[in-house]
Backbone as JSON, one array per atom type, in Angstrom:
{
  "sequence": "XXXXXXXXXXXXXXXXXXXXXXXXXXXXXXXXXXXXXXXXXXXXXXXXXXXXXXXXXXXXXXXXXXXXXXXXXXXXXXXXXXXXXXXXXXXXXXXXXXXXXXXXXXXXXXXXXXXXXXXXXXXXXXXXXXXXXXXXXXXXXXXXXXXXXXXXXXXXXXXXXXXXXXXXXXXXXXXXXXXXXXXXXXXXXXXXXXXXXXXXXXXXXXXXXXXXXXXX",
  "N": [[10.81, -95.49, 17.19], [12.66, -95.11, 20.37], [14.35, -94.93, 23.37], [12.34, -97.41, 25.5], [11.66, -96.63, 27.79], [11.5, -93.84, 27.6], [9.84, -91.92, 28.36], [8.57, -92.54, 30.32], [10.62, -91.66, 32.19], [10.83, -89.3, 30.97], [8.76, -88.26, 32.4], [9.43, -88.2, 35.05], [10.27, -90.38, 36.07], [12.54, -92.85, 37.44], [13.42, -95.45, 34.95], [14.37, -99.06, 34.81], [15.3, -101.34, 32.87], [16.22, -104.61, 32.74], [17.99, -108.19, 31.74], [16.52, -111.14, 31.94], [18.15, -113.99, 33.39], [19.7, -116.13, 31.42], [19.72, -114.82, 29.02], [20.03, -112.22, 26.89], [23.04, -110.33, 28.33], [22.71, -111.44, 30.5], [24.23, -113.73, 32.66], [24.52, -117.23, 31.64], [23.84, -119.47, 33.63], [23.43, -123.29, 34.39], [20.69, -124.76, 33.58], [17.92, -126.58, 34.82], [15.39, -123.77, 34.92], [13.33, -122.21, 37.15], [10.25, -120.55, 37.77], [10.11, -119.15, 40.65], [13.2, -118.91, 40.97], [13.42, -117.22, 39.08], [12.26, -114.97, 39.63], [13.06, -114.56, 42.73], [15.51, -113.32, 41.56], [14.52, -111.04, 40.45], [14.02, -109.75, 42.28], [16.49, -109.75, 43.99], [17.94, -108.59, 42.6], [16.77, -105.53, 42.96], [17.58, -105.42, 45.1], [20.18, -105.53, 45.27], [20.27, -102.57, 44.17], [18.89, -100.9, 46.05], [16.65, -100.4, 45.9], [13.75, -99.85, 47.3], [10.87, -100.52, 47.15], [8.46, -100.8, 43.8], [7.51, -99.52, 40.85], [6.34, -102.23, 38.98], [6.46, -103.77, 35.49], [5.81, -105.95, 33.5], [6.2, -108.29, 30.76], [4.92, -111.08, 28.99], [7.14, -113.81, 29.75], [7.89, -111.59, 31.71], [5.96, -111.3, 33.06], [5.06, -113.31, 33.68], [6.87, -113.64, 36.03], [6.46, -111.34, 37.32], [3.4, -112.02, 38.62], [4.39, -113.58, 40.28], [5.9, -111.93, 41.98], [4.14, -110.22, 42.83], [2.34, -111.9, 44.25], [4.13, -113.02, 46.41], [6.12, -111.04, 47.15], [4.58, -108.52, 47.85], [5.19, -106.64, 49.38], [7.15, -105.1, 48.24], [6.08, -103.69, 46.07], [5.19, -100.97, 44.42], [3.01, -100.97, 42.4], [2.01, -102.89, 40.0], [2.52, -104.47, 36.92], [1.37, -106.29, 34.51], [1.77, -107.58, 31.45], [0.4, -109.39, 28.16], [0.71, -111.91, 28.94], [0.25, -115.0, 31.03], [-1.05, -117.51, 33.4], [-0.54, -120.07, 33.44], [0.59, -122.17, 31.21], [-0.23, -124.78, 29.55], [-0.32, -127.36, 26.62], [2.33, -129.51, 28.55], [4.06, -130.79, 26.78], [4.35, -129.18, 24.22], [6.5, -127.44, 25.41], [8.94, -129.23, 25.55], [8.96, -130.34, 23.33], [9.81, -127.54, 21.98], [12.53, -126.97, 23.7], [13.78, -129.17, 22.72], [13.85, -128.5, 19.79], [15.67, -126.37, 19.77], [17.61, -127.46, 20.76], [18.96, -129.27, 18.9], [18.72, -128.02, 16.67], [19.47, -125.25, 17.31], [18.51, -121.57, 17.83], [17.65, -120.46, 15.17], [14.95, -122.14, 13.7], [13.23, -120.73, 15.59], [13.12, -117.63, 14.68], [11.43, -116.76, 12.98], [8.74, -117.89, 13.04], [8.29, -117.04, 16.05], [8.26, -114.24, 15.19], [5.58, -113.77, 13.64], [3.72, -114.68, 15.28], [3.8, -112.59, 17.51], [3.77, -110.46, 16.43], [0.7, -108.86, 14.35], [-0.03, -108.72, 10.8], [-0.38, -106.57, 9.81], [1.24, -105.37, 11.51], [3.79, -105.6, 11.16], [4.28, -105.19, 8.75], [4.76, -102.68, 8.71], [6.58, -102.29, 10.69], [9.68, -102.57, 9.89], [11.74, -102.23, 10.67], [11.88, -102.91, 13.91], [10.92, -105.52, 13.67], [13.48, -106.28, 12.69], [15.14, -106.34, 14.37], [14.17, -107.8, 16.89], [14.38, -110.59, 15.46], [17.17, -110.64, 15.44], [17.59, -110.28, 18.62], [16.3, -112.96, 19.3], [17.93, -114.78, 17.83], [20.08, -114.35, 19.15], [20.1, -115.29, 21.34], [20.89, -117.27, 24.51], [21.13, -120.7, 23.74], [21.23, -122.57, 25.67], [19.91, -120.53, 28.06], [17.34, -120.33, 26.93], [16.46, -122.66, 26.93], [16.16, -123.39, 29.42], [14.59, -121.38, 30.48], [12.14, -122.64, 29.16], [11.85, -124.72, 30.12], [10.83, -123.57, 33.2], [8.86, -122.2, 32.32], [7.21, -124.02, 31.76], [6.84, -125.89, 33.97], [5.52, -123.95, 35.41], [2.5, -122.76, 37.39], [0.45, -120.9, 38.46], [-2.3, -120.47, 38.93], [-4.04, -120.62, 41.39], [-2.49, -119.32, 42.89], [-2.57, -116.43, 42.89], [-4.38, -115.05, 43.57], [-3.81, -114.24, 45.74], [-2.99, -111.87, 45.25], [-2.98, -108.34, 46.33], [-2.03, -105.82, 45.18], [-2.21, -102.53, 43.33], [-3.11, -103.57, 40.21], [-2.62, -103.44, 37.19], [-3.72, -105.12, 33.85], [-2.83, -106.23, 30.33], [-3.71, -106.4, 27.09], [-2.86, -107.69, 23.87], [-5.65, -107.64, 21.46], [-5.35, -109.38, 19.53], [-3.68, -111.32, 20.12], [-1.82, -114.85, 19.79], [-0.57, -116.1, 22.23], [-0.93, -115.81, 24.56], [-3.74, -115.82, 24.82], [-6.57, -112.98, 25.05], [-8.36, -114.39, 26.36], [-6.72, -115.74, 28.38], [-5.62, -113.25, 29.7], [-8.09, -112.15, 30.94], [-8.71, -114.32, 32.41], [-6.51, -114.12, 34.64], [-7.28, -111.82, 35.41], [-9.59, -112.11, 37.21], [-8.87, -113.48, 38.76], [-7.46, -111.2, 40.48], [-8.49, -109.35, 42.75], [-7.92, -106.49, 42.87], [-7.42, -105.17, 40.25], [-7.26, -104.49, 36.86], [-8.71, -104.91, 33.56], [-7.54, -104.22, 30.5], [-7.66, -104.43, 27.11], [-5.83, -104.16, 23.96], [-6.0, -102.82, 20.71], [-5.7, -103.79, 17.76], [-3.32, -105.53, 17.72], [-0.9, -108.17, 18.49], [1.05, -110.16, 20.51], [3.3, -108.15, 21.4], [2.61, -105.91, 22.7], [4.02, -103.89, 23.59], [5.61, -102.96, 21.28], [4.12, -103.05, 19.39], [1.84, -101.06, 19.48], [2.76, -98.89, 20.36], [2.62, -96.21, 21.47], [-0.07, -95.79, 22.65], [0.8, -97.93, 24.77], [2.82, -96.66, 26.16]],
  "CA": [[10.58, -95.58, 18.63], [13.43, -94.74, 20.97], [14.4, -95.86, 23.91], [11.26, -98.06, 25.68], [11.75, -95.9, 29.34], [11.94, -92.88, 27.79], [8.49, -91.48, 28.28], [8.47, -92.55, 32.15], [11.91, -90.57, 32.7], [10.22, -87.7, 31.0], [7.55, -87.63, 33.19], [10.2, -88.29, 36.64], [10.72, -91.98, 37.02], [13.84, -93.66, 37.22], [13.14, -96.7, 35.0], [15.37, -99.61, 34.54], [15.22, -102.65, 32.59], [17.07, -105.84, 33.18], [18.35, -108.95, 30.74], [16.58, -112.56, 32.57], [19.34, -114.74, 33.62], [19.96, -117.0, 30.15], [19.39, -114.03, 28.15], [20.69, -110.7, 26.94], [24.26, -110.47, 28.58], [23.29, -111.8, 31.57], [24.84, -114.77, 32.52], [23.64, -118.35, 31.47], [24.03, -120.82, 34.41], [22.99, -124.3, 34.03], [19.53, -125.05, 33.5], [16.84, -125.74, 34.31], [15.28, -122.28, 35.53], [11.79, -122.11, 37.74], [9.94, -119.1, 38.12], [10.96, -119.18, 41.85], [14.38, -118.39, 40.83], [13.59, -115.85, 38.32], [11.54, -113.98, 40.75], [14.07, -114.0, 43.37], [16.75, -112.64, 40.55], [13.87, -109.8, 40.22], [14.07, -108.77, 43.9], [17.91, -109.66, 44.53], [18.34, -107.12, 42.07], [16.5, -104.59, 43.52], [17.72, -105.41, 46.91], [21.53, -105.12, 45.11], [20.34, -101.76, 43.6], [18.66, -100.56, 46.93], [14.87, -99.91, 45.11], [13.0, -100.65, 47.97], [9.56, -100.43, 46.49], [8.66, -100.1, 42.54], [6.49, -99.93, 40.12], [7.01, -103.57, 38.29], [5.75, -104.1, 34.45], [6.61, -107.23, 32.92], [5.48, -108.71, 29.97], [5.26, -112.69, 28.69], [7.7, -114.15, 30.87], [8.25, -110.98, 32.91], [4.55, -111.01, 33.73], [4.84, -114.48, 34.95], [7.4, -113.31, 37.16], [5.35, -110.13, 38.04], [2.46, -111.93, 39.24], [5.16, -114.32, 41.7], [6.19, -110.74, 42.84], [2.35, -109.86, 43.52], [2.14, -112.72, 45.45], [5.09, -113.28, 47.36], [6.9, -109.86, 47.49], [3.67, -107.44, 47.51], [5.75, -105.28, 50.15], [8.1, -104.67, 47.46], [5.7, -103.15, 45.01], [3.83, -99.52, 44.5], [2.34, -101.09, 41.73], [2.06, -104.18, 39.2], [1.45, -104.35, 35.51], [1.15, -107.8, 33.92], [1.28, -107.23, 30.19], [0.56, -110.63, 27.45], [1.32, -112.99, 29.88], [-0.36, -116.16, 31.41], [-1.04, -117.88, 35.07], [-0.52, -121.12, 33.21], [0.65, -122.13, 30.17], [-0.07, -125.82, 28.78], [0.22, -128.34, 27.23], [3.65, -129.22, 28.71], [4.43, -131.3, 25.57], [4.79, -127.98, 23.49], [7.68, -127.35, 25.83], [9.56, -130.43, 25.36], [9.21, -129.83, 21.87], [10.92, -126.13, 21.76], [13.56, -127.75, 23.78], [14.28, -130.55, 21.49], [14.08, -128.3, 18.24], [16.38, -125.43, 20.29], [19.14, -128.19, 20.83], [19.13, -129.45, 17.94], [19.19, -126.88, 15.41], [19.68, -124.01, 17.22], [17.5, -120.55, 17.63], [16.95, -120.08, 13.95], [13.67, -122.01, 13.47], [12.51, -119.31, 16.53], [13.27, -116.64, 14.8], [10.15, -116.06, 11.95], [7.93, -118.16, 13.77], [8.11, -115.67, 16.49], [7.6, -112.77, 14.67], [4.16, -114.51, 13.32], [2.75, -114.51, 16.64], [4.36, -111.44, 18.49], [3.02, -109.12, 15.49], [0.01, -109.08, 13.06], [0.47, -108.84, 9.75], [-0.45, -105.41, 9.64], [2.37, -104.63, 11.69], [5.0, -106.33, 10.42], [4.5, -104.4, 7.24], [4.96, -101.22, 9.28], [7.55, -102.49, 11.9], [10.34, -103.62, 9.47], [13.27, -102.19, 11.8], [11.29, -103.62, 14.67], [11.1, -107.28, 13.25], [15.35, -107.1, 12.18], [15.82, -106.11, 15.38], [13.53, -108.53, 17.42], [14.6, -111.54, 14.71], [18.78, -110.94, 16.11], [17.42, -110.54, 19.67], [15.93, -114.1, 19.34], [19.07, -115.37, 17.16], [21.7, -114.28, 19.97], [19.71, -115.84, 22.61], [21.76, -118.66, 24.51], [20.24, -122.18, 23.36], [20.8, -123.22, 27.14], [19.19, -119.89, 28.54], [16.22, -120.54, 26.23], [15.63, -124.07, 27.36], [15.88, -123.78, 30.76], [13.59, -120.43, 30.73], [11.09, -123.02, 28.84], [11.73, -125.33, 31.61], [10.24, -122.86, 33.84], [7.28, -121.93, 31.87], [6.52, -125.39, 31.6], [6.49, -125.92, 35.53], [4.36, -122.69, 36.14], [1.01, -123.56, 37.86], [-0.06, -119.64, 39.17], [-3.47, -120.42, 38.88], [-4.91, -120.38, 42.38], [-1.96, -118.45, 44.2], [-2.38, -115.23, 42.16], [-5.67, -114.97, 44.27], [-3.31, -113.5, 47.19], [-2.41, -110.38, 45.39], [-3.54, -106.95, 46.61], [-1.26, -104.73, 44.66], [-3.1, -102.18, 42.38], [-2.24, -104.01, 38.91], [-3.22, -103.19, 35.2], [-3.62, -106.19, 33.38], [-2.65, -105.28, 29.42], [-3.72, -107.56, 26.22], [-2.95, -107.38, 22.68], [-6.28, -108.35, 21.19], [-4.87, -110.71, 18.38], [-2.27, -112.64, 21.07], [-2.32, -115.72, 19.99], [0.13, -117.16, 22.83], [-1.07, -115.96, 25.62], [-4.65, -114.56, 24.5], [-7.28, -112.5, 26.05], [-8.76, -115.24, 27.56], [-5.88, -115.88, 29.31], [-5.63, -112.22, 30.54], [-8.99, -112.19, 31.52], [-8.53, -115.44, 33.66], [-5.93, -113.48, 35.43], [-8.4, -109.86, 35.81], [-10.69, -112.72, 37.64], [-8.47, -113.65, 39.77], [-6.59, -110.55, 41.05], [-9.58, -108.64, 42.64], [-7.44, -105.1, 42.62], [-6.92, -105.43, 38.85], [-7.73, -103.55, 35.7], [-7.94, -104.97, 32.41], [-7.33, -103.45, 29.16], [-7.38, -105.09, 25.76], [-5.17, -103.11, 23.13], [-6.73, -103.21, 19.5], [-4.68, -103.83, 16.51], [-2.04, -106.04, 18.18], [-0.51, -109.05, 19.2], [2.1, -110.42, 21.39], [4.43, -107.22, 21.93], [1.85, -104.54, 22.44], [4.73, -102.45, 23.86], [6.59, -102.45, 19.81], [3.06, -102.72, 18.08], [1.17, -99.84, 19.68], [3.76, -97.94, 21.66], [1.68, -95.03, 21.76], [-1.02, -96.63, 23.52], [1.36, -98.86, 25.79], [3.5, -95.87, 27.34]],
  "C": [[11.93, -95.53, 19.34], [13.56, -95.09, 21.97], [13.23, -96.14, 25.24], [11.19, -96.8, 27.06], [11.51, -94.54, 28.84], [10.61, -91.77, 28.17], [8.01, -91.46, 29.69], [9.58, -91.9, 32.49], [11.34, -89.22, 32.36], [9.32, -87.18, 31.64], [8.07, -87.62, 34.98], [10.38, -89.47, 37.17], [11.54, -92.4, 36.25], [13.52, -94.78, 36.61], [14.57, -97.48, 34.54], [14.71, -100.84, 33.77], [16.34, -103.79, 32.42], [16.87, -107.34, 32.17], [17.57, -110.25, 32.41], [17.45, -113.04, 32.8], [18.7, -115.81, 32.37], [19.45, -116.27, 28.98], [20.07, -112.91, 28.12], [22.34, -111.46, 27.32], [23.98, -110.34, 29.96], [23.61, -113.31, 31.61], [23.79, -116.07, 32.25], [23.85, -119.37, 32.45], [23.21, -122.26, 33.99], [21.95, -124.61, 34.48], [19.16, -126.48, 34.69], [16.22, -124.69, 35.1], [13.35, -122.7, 36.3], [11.69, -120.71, 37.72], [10.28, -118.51, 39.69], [12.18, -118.68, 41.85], [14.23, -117.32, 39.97], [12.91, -114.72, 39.03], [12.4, -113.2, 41.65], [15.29, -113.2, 42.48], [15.98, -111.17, 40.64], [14.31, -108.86, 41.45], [15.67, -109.09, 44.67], [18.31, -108.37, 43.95], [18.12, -105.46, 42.75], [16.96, -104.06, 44.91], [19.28, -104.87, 46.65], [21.4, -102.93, 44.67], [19.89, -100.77, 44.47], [17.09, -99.76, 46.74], [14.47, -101.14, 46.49], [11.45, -100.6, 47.73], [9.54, -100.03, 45.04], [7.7, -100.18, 41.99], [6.81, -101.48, 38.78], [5.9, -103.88, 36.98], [6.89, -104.95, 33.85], [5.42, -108.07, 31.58], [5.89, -110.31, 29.22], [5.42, -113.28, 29.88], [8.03, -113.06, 32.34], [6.69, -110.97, 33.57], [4.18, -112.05, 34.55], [5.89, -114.29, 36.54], [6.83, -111.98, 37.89], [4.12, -110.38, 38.82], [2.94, -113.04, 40.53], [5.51, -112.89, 42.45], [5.12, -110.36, 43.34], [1.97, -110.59, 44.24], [2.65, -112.61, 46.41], [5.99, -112.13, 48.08], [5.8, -108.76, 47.08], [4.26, -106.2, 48.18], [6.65, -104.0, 49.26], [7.45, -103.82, 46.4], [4.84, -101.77, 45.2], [2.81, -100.05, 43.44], [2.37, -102.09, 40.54], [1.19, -103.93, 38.1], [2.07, -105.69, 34.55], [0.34, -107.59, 32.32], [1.4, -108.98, 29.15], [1.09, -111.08, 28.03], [-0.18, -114.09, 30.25], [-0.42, -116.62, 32.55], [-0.31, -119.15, 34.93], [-0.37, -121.4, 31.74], [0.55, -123.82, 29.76], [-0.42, -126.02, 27.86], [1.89, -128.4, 27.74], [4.62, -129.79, 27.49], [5.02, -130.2, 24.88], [6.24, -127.26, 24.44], [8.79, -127.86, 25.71], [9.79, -130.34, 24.03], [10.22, -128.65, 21.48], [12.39, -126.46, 22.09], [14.35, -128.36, 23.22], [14.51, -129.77, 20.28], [15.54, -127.64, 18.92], [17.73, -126.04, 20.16], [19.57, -128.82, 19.92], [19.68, -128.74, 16.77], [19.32, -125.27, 15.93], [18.3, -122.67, 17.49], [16.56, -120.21, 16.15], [15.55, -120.6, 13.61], [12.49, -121.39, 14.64], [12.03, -118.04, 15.76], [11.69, -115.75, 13.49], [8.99, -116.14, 12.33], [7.61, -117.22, 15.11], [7.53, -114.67, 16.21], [6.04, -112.81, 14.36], [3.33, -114.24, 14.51], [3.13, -113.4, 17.85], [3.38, -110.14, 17.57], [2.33, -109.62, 14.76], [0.51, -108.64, 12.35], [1.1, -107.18, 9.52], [0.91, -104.59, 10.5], [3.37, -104.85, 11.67], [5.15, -105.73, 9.38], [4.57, -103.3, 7.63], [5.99, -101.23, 10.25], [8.48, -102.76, 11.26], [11.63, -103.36, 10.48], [12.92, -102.73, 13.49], [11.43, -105.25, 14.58], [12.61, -107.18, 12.83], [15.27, -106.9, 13.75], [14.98, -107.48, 16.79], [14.22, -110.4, 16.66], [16.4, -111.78, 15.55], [18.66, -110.78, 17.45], [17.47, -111.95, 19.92], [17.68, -114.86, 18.77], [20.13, -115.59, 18.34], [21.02, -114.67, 21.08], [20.25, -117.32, 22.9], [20.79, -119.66, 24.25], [19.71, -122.45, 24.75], [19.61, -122.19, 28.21], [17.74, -119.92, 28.34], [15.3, -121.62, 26.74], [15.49, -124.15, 28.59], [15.18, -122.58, 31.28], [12.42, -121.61, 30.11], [10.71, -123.77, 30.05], [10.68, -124.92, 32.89], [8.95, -122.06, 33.75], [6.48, -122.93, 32.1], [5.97, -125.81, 32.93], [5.28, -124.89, 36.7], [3.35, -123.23, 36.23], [0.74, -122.05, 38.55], [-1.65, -119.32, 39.14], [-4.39, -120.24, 40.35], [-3.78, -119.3, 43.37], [-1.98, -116.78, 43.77], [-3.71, -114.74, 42.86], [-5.31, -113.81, 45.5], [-2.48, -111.86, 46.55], [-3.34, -109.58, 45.46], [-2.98, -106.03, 46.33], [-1.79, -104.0, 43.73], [-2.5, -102.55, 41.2], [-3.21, -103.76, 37.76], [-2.79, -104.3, 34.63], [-3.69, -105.62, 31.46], [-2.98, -106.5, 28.1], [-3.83, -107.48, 24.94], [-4.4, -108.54, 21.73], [-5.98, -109.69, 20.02], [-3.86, -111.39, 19.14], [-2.89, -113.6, 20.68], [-1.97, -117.11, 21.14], [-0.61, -117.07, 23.64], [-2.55, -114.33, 25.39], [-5.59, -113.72, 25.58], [-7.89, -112.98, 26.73], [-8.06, -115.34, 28.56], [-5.41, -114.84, 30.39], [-7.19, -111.98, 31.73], [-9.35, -113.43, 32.47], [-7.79, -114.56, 35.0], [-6.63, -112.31, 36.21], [-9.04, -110.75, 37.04], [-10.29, -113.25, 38.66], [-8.08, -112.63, 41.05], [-7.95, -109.78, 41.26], [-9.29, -106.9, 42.83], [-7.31, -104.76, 41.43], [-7.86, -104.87, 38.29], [-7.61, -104.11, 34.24], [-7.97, -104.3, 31.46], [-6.82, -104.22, 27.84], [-7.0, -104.03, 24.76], [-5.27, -103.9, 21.7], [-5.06, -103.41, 18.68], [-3.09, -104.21, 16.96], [-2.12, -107.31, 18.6], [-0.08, -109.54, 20.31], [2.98, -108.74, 22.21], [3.72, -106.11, 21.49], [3.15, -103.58, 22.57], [5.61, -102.18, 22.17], [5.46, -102.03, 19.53], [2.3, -101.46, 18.05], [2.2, -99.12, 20.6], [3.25, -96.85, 22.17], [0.82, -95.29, 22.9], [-0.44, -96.76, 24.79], [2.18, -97.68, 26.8], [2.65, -94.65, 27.69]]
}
């Protein structure tokens, strides 16, 4: 697979993708992170980059920030796609926990556990340059960026304001997710009454590695 955009450039759109703040090589400021702030990071960007309308697909965490952009910044969008993601994620305990292992010991007990629930089996035994490469993503992720993005999962409550979007959005769901499963997409379809969903077979967590075909 090659690079994730390249399939929307071949067809005439400029795409871009962008590192979260406490991830990738963008910077890590000091925790803890709300979705409020990662939102605005979405649309400062755009505002620094001069994209005044886009098409916005986000998946997990970008989907929780995709459906604060469908709320709050609908002007900003031609179009919204909310892939394995959630409105709401508890308990908050299981947050507090990641936290606590994260600072403790580090990313490494992330990095298998992950893979477990991002990919079925079946594609893990067909993805292996997929899983090294997903396994040192997770590894080189800052401790502090990590915990204070959980921070911000943990605080998410998008359950009744996701009601106020009117942006045409595709809702996307790897039927075997076990984080953030099809129930959880289909909570969202039920809310957003412009919305489309689509459950994608023979996948997990990261439809866009597992089925790529499908997903672009």
């Amino acid at each position: 697979m090659g690079y994730p955009g390249t399939a929307l450039v071949e067809v005439g759109y400029r795409a871009l993708r962008y590192d979260s703040r406490g991830h990738g090589r963008s910077a890590v400021p000091a925790g803890p992170y709300s979705m409020e702030m990662l939102t605005a990071d979405a649309v400062g960007l755009m505002d620094y980059l001069g994209f005044e309308k886009v098409h916005f697909c986000g998946l997990s965490k970008g989907g929780m920030v995709g459906q604060m952009l469908g709320t709050y910044h609908k002007d900003r969008l031609l179009s919204l796609t909310l892939c394995d993601t959630a409105a709401h994620l508890p308990p908050r305990g299981i947050w507090d926990e990641r936290i606590e292992t994260a600072r403790k010991n580090g990313m490494q007990p992330f990095a298998s556990a992950a893979i477990d629930r991002w990919l079925t089996k079946a594609g893990q035994k067909r993805l292996p340059v997929e899983i090294e490469k997903a396994c040192r993503v997770i590894l080189e992720t800052p401790v502090e960026g990590f915990c204070a993005c959980c921070a911000a999962i943990q605080n998410m409550d998008q359950r009744e304001s996701i009601r106020a979007i009117t942006t045409r959005t595709l809702i996307m769901v790897g039927e075997h997710d076990p984080g953030t499963p099809v129930s959880a997409a289909e909570f969202i379809h039920d809310r957003i009454s412009s919305s489309e969903l689509k459950v994608i077979s023979d996948a997990a967590h990261l439809i866009n590695v597992e089925q790529s075909d499908v997903f672009y």
